[in-house]
N, CA, C and O of each residue as an XYZ file, in Angstrom:
852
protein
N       1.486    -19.528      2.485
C       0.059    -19.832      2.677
C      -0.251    -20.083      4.149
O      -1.314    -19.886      4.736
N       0.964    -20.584      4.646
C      -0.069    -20.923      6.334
C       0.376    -19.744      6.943
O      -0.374    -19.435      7.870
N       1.590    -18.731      6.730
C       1.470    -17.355      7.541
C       0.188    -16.340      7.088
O      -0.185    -15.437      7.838
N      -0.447    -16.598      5.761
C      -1.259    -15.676      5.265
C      -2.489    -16.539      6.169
O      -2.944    -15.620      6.850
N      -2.999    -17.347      6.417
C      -3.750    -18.448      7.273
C      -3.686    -17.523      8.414
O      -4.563    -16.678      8.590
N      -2.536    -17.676      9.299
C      -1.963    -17.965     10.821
C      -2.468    -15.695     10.909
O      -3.286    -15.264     11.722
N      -1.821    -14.911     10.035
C      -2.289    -13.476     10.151
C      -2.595    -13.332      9.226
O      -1.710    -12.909      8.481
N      -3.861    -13.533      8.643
C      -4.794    -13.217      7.632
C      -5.688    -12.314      8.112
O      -6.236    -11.751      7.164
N      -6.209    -11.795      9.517
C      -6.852    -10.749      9.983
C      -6.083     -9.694     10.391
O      -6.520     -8.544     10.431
N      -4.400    -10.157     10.853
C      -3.984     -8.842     10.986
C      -3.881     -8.112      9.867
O      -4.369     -6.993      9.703
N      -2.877     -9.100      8.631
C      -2.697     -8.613      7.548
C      -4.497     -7.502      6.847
O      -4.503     -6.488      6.149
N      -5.446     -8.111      7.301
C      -6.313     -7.088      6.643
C      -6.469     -5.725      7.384
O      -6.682     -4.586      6.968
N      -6.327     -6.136      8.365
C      -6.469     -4.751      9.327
C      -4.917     -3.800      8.979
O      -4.770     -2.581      9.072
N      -4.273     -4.457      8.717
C      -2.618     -3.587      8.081
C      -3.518     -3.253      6.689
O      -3.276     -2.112      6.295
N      -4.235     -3.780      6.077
C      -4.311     -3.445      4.493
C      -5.357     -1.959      4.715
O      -5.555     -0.939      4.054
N      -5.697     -2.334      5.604
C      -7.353     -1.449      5.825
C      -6.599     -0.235      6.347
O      -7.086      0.828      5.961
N      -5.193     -0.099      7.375
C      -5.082      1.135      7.660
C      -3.513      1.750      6.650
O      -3.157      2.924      6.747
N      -2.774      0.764      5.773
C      -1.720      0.996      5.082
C      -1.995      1.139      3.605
O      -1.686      2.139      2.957
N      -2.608      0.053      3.109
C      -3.312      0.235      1.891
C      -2.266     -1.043      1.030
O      -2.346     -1.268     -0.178
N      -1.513     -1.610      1.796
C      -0.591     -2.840      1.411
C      -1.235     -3.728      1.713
O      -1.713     -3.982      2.819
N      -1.353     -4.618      0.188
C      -1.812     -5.995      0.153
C      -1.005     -6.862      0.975
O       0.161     -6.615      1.283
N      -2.044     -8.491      1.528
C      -1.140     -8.963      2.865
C       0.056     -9.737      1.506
O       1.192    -10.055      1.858
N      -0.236     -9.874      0.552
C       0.305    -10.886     -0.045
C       2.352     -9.938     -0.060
O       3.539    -10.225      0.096
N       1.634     -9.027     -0.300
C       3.108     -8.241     -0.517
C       3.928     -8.096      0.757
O       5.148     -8.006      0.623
N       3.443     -8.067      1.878
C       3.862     -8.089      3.521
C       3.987     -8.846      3.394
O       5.088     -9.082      3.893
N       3.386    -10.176      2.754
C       4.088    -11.606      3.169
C       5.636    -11.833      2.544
O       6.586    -12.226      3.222
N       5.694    -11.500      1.104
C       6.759    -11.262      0.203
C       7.859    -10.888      0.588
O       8.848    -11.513      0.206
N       8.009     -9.716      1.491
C       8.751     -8.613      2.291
C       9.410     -9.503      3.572
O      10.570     -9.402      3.973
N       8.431    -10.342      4.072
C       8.421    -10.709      5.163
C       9.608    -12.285      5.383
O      10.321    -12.705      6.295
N       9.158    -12.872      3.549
C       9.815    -14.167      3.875
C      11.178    -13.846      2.605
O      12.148    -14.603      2.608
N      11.117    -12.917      1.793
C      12.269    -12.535      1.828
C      13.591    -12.332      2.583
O      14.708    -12.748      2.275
N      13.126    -11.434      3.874
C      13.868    -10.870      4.292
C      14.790    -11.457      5.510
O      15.975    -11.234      5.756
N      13.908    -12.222      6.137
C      14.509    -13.685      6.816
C      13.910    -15.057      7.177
O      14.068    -15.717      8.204
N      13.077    -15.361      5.914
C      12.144    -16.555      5.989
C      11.332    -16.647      6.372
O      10.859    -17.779      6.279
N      10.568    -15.696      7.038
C       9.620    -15.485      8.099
C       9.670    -15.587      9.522
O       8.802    -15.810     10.367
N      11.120    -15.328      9.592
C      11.840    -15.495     10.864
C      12.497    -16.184     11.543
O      12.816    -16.146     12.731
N      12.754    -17.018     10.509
C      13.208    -18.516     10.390
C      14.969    -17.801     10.485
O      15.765    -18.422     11.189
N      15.292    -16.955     10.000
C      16.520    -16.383     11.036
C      16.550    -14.684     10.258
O      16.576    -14.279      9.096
N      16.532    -14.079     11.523
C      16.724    -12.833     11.515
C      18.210    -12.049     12.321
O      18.203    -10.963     12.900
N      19.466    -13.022     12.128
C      20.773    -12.584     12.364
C      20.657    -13.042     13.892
O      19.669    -13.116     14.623
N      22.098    -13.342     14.140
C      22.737    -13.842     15.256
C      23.537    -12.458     16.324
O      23.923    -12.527     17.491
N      23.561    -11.367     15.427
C      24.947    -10.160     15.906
C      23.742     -9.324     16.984
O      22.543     -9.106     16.812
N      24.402     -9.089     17.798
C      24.138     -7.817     18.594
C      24.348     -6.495     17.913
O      25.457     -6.123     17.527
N      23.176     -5.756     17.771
C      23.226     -4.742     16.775
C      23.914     -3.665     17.124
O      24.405     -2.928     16.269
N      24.060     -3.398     18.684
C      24.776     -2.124     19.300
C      26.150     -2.579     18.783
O      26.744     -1.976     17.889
N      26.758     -3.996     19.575
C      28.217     -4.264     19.071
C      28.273     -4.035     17.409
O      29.055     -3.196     16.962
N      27.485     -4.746     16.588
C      28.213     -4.959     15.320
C      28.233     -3.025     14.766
O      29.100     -2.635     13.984
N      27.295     -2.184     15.262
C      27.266     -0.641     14.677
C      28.651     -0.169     15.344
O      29.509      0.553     14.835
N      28.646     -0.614     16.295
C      29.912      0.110     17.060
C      31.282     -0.447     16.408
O      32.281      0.267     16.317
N      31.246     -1.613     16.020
C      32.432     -1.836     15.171
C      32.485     -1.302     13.865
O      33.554     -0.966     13.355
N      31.704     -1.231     13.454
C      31.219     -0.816     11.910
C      31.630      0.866     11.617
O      32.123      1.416     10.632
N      31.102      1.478     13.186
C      31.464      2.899     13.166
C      32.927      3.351     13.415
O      33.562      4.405     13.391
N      33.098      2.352     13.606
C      35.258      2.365     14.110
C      36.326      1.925     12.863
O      37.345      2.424     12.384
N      35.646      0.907     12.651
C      36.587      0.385     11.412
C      35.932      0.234     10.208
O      36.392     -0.633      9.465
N      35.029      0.823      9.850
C      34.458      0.157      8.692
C      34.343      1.137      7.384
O      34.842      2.263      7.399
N      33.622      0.599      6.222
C      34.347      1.478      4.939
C      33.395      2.857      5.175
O      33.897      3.796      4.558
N      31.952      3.311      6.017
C      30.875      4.012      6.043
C      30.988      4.398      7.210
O      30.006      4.072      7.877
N      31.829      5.010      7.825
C      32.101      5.632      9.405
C      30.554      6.498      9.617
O      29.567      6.344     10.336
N      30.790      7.040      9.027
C      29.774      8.109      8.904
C      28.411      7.745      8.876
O      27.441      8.399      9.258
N      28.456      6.721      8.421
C      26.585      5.873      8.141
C      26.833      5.382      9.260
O      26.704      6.222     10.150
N      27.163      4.285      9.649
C      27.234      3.556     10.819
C      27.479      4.234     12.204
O      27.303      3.707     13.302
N      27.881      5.395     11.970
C      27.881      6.009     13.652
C      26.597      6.748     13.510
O      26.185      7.166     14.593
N      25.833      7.035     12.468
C      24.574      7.723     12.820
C      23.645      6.582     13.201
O      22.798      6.839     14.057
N      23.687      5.207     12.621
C      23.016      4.368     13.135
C      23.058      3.607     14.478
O      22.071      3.052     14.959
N      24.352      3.627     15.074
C      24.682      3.311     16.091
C      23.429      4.597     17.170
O      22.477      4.212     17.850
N      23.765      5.707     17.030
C      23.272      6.521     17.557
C      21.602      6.121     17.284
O      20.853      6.535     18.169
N      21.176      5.627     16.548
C      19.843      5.721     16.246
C      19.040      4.179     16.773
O      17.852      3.877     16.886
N      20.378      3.385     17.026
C      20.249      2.114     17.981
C      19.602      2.370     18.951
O      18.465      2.007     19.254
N      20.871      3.512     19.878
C      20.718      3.996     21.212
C      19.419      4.380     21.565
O      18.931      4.061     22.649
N      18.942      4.913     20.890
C      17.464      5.977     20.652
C      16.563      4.914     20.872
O      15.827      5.097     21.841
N      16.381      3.700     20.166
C      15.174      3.163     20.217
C      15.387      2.367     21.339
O      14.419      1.973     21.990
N      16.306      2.134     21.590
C      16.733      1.303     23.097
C      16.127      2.435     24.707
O      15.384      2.212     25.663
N      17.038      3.753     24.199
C      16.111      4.676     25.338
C      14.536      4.687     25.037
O      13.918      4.512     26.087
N      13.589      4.860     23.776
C      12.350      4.842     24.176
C      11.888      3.729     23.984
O      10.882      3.725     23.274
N      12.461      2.144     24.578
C      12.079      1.397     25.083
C      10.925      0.615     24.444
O       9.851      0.191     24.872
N      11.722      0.575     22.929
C      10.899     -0.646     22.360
C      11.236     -1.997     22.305
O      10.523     -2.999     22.242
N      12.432     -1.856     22.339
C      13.127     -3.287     23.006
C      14.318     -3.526     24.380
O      14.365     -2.617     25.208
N      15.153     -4.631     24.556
C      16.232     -4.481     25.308
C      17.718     -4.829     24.269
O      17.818     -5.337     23.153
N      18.715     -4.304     25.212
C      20.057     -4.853     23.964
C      20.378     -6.028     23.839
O      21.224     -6.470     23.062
N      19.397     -6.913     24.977
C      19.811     -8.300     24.739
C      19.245     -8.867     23.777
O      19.585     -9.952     23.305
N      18.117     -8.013     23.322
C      17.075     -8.509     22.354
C      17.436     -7.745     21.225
O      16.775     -8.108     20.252
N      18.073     -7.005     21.017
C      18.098     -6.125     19.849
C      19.480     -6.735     18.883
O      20.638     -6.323     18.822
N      18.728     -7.994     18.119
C      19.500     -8.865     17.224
C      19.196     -8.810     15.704
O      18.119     -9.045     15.157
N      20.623     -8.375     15.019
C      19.918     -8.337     13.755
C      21.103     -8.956     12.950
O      21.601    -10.032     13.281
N      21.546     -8.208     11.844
C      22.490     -8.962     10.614
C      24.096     -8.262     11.254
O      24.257     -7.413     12.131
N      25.204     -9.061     10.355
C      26.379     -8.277     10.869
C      26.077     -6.660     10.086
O      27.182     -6.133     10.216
N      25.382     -5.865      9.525
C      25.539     -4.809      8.893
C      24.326     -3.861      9.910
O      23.977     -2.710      9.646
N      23.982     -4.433     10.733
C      22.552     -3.946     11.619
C      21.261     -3.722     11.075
O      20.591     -2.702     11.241
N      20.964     -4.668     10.453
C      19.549     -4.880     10.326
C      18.663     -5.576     10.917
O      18.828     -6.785     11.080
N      17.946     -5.154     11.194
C      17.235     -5.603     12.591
C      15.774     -6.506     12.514
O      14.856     -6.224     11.743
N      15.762     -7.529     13.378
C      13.915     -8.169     13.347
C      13.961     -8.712     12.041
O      14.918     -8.855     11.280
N      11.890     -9.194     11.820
C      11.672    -10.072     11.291
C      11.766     -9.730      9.471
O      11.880    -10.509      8.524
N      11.631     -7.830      9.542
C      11.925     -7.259      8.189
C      12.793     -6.573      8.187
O      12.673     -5.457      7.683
N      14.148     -7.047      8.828
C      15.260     -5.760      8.821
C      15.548     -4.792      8.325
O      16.094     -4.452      7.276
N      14.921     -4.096      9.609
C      15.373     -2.764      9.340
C      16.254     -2.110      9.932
O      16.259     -2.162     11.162
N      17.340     -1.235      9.178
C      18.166     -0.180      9.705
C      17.426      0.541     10.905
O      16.226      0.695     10.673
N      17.894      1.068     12.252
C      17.442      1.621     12.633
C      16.938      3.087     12.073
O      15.958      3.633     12.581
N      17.547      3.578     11.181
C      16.854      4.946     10.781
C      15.819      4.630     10.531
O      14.957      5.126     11.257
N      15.330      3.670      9.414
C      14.061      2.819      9.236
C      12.987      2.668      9.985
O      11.797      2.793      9.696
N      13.708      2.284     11.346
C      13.022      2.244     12.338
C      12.099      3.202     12.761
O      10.875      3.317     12.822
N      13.449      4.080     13.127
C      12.532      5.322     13.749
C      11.585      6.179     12.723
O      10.927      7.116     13.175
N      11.544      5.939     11.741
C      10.826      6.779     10.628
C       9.998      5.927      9.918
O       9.358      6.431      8.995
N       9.870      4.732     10.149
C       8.431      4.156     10.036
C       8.240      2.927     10.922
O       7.263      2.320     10.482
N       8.692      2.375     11.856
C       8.534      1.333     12.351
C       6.935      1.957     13.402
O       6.736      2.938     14.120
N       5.975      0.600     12.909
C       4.687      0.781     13.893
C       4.127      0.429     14.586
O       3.895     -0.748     14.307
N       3.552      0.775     15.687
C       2.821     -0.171     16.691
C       1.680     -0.218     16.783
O       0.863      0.539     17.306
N       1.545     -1.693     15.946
C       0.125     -2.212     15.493
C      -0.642     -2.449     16.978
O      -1.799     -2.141     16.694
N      -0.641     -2.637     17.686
C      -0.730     -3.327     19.062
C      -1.625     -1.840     20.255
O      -2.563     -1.672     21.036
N      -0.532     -1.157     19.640
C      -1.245     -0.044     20.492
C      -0.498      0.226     21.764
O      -0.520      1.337     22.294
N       0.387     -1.146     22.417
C       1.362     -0.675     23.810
C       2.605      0.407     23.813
O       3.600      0.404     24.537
N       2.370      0.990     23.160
C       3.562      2.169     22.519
C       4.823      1.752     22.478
O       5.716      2.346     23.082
N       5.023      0.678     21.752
C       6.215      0.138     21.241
C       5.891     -0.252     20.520
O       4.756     -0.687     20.324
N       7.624     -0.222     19.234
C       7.381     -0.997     18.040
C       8.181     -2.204     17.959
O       9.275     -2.179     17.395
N       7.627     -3.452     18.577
C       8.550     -4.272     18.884
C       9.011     -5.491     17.467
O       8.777     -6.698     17.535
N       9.589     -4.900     16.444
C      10.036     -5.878     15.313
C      10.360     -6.832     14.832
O      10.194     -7.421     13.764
N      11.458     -7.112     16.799
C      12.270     -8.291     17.417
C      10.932     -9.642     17.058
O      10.695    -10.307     16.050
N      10.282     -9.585     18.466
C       9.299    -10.122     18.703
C       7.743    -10.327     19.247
O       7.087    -11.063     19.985
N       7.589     -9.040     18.278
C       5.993     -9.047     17.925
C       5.702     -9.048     16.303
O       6.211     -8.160     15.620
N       4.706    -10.267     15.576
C       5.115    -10.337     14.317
C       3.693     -9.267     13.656
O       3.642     -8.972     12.462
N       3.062     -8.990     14.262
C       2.212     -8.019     13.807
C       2.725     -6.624     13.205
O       2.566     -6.119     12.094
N       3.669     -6.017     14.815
C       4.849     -5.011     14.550
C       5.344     -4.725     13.558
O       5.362     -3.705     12.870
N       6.061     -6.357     13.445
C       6.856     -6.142     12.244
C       6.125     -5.622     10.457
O       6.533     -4.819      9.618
N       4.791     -6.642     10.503
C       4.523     -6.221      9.291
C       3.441     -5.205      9.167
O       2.971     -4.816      8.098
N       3.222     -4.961      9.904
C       2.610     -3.501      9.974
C       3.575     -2.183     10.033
O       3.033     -1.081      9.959
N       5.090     -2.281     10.173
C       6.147     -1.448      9.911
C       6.082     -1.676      8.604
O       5.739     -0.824      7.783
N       6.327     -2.554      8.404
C       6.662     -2.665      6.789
C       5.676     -2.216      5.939
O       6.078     -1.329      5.186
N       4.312     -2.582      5.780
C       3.615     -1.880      5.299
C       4.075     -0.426      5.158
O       4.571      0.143      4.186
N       3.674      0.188      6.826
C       3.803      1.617      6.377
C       4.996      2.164      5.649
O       4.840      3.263      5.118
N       6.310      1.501      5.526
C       7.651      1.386      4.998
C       7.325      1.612      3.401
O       8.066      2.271      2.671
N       6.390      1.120      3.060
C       5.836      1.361      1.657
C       4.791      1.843      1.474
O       4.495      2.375      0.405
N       4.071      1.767      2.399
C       2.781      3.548      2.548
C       3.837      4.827      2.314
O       3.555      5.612      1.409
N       4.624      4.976      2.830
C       5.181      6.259      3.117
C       6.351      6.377      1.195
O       6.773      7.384      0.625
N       6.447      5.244      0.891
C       7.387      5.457     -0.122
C       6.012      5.141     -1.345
O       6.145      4.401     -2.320
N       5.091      5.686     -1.089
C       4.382      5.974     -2.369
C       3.022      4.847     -3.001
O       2.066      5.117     -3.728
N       3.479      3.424     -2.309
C       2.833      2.688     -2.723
C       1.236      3.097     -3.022
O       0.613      3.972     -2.420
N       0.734      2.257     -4.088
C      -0.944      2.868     -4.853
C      -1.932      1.358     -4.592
O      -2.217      0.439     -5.360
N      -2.194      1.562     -3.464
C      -3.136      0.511     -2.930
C      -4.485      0.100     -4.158
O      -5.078      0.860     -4.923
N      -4.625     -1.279     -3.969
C      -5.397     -1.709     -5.650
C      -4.786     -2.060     -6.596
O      -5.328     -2.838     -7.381
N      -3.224     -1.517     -6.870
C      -2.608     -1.737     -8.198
C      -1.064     -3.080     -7.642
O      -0.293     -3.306     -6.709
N      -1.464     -3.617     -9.086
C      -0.026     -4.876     -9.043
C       1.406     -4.464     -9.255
O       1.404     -3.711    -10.229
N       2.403     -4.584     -8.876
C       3.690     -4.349     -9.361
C       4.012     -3.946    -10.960
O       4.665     -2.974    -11.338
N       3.318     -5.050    -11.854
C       3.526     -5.120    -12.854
C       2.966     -6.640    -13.681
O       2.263     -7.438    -13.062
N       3.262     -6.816    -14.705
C       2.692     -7.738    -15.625
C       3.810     -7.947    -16.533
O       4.545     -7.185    -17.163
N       3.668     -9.876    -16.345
C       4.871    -10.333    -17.507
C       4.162    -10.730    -18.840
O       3.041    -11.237    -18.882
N       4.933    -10.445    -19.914
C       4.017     -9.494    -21.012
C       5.005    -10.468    -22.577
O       6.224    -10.300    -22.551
N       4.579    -11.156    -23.486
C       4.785    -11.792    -24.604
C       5.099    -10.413    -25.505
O       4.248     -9.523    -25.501
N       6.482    -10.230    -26.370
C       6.990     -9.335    -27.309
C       6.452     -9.861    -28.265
O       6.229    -11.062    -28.109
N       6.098     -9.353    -29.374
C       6.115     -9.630    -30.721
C       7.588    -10.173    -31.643
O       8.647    -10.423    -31.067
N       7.418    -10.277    -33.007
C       8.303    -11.068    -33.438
C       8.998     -9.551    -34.147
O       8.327     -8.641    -34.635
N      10.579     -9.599    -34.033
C      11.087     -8.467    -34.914
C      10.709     -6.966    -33.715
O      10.802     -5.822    -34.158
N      10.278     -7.238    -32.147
C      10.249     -6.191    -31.570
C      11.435     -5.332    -31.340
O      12.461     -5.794    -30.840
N      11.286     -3.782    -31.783
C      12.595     -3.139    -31.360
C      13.087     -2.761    -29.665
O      12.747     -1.734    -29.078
N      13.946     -3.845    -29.087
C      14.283     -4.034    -28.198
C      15.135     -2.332    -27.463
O      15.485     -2.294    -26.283
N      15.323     -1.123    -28.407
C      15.505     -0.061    -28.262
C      14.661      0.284    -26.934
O      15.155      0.533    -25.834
N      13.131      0.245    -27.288
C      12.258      0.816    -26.437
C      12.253      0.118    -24.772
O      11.776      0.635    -23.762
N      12.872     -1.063    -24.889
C      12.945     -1.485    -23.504
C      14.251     -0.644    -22.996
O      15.363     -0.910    -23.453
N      14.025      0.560    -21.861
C      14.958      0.931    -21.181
C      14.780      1.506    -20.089
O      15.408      2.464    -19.638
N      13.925      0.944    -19.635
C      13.493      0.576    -18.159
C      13.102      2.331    -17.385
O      12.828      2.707    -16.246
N      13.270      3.024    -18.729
C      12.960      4.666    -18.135
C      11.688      5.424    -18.960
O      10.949      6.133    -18.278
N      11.487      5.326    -20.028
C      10.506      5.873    -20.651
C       8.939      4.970    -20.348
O       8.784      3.789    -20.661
N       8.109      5.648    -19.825
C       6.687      5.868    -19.378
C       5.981      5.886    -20.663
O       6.386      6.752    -21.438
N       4.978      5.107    -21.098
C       3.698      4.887    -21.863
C       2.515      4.143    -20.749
O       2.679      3.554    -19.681
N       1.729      4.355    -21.256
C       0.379      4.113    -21.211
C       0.325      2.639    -21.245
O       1.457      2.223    -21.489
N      -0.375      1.843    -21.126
C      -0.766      0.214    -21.430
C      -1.158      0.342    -22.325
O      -0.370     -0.122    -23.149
N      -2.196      0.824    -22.883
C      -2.532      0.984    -23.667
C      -1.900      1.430    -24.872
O      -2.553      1.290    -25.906
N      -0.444      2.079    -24.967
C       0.215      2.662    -26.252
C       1.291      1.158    -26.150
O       1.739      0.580    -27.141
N       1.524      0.768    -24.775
C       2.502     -0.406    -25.334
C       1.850     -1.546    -26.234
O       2.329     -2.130    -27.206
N       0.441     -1.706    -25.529
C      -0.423     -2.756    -26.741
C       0.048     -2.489    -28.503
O       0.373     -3.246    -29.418
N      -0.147     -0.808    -28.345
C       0.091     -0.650    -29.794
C       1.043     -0.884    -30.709
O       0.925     -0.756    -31.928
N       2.627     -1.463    -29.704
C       3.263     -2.182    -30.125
C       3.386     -3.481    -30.333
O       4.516     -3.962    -30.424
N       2.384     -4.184    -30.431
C       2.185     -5.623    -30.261
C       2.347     -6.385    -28.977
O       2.203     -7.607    -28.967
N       2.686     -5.604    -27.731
C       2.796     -6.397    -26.885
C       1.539     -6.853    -26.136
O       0.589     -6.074    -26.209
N       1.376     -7.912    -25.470
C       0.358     -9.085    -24.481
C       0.659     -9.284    -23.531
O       1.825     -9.450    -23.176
N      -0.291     -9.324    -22.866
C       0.148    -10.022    -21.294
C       0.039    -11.994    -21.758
O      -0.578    -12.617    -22.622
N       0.935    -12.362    -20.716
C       0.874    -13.325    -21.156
C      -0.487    -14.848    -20.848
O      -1.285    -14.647    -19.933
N      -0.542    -15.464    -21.208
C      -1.697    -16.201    -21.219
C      -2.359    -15.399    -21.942
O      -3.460    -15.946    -21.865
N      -2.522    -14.474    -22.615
C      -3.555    -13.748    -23.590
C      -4.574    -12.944    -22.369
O      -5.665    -12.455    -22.661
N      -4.078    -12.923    -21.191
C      -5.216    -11.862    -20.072
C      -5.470    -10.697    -20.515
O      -4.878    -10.168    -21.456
N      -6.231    -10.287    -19.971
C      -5.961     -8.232    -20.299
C      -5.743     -7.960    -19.262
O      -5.906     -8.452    -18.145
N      -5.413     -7.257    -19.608
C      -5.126     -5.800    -18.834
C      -5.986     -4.947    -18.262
O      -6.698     -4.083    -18.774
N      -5.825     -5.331    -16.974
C      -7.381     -4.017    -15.812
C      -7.678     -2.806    -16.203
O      -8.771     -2.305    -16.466
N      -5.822     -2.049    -16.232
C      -6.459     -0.624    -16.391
C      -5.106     -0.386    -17.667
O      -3.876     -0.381    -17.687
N      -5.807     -0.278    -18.259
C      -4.642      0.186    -19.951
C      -4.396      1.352    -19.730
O      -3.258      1.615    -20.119
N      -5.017      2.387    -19.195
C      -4.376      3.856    -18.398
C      -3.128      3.793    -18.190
O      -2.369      4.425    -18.924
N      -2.535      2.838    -16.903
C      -1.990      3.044    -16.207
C      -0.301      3.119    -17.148
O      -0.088      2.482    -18.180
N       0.328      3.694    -16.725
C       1.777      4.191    -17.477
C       2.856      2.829    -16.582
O       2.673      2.401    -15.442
N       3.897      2.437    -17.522
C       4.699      1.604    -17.104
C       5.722      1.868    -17.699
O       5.821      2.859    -18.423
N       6.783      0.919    -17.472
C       8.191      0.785    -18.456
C       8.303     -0.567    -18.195
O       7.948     -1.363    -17.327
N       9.134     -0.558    -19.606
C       9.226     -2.322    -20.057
C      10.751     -2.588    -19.570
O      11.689     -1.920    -20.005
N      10.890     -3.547    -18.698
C      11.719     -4.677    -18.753
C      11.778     -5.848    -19.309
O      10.934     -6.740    -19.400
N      13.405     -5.726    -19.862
C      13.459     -6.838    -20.204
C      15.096     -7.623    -19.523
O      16.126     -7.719    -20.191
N      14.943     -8.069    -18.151
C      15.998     -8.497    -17.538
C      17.505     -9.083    -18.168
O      18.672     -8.739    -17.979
N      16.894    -10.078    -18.959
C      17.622    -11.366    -19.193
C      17.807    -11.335    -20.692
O      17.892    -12.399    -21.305
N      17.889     -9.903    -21.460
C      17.601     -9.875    -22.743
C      16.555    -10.478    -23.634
O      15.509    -10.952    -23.192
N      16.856    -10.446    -24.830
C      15.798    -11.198    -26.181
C      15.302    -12.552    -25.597
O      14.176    -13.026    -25.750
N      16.275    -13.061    -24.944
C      15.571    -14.775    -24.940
C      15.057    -15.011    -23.510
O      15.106    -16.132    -23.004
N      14.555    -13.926    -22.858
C      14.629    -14.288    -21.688
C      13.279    -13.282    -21.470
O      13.049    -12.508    -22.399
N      12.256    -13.244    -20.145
C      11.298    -12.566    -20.008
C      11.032    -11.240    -20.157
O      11.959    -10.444    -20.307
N       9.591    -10.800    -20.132
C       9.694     -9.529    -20.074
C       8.426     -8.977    -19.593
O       7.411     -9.666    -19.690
N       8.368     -7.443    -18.927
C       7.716     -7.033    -17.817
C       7.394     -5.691    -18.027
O       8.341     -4.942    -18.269
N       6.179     -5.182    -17.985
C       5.531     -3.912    -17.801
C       5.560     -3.986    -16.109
O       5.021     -4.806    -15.366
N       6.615     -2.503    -15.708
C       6.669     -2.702    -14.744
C       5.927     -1.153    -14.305
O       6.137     -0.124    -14.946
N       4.938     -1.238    -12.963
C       3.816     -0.450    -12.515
C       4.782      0.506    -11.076
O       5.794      0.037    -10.556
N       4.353      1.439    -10.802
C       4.996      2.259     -9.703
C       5.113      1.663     -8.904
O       6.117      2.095     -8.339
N       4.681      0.718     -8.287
C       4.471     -0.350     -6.921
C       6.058     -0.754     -7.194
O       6.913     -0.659     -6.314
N       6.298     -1.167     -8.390
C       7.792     -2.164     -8.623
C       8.724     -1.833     -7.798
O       9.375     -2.539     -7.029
N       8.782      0.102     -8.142
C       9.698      1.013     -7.984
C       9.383      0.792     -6.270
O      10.127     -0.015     -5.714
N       8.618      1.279     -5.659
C       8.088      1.012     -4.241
C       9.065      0.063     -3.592
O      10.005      0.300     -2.833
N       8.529     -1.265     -4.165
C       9.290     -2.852     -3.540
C      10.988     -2.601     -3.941
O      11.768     -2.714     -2.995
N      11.426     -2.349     -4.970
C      12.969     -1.627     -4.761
C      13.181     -0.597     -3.587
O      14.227     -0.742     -2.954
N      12.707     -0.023     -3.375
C      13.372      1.071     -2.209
C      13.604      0.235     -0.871
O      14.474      0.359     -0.009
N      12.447     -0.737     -0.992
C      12.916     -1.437      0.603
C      13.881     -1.994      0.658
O      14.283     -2.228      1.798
N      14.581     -2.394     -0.306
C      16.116     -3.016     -0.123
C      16.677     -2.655     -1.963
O      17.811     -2.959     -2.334
């Protein structure tokens, strides 16, 4: 609440040109290192360069090393500044440098995307991080949803697509007895934690917020 306070105008101006709610940039944001409250101690050139020498992903890690280098030559940050996790993830929404270079944005306009330390940067990358992977601006992740009694737990398998409207026809509710905005919209049911445990009509957005990590 006080970062949605503190960038509540950037976040709209990210919503207005990404189509990502601020609430979900915020989500992304304090997930990923508290809100910056720590975003890794490692030097990202060293830890890729070790990673590309000895490590189980030679092959991943020397393309990222290389893709370090890159954003260091067009000078969006310095290597003294370029601090992220021991695996090289970088700034306030770590990102891999491939990440980087293929959606990191500069909200700002000084032709850098500075992730490190500009916090606008950062969540205006991220946004587009899920602009570009499909996200459907207007719509929620999903809805946690009351089963009926004797429901065949078959149909929860997190792959078959219905309508809201055809899952109603199985007795299912959102919970508190709400409705449902758009009964159109196609989902799949989770159910995490089995029979005794919650369960979720989950919306394309879900799938979205998985790809970022």
């Amino acid at each position: 609440r006080k970062n949605l306070a503190q960038y509540g105008a950037v976040l709209e101006q990210i919503r207005a040109r990404f189509g990502v709610e601020p609430h979900v940039v915020l989500s992304v944001w304090g997930m990923e290192t508290n809100y910056g409250g720590y975003m890794g101690s490692h030097y990202t050139i060293r830890s890729l360069a070790t990673l590309a020498y000895e490590g189980r992903r030679k092959d991943f890690y020397r393309k990222e090393l290389i893709n370090a280098l890159r954003i260091l030559e067009q000078g969006h940050t310095t290597q003294d500044r370029m601090i992220g996790s021991w695996a090289g993830a970088m700034g306030h929404t770590q990102f891999m440098p491939s990440s980087f270079l293929a959606y990191a944005a500069d909200y700002e306009g000084d032709g850098r995307s500075d992730i490190w330390n500009n916090i606008p940067d950062a969540l205006a990358s991220t946004a587009n991080y899920l602009n570009k992977f499909g996200w459907r601006p207007g719509e929620t992740w999903g809805y946690e949803v009351v089963l009926p009694q004797g429901f065949d737990y078959g149909l929860a398998d997190e792959r078959t697509k219905r309508s809201i409207a055809q899952w109603t026809q199985f007795g299912i509710q959102r919970t508190g007895g709400r409705p449902f905005p758009r009964p159109g919209d196609e989902a799949t049911l989770y159910v995490p934690a089995g029979a005794n445990g919650p369960a979720f009509l989950l919306l394309p957005n879900f799938r979205v917020i998985k790809r970022y990590n």
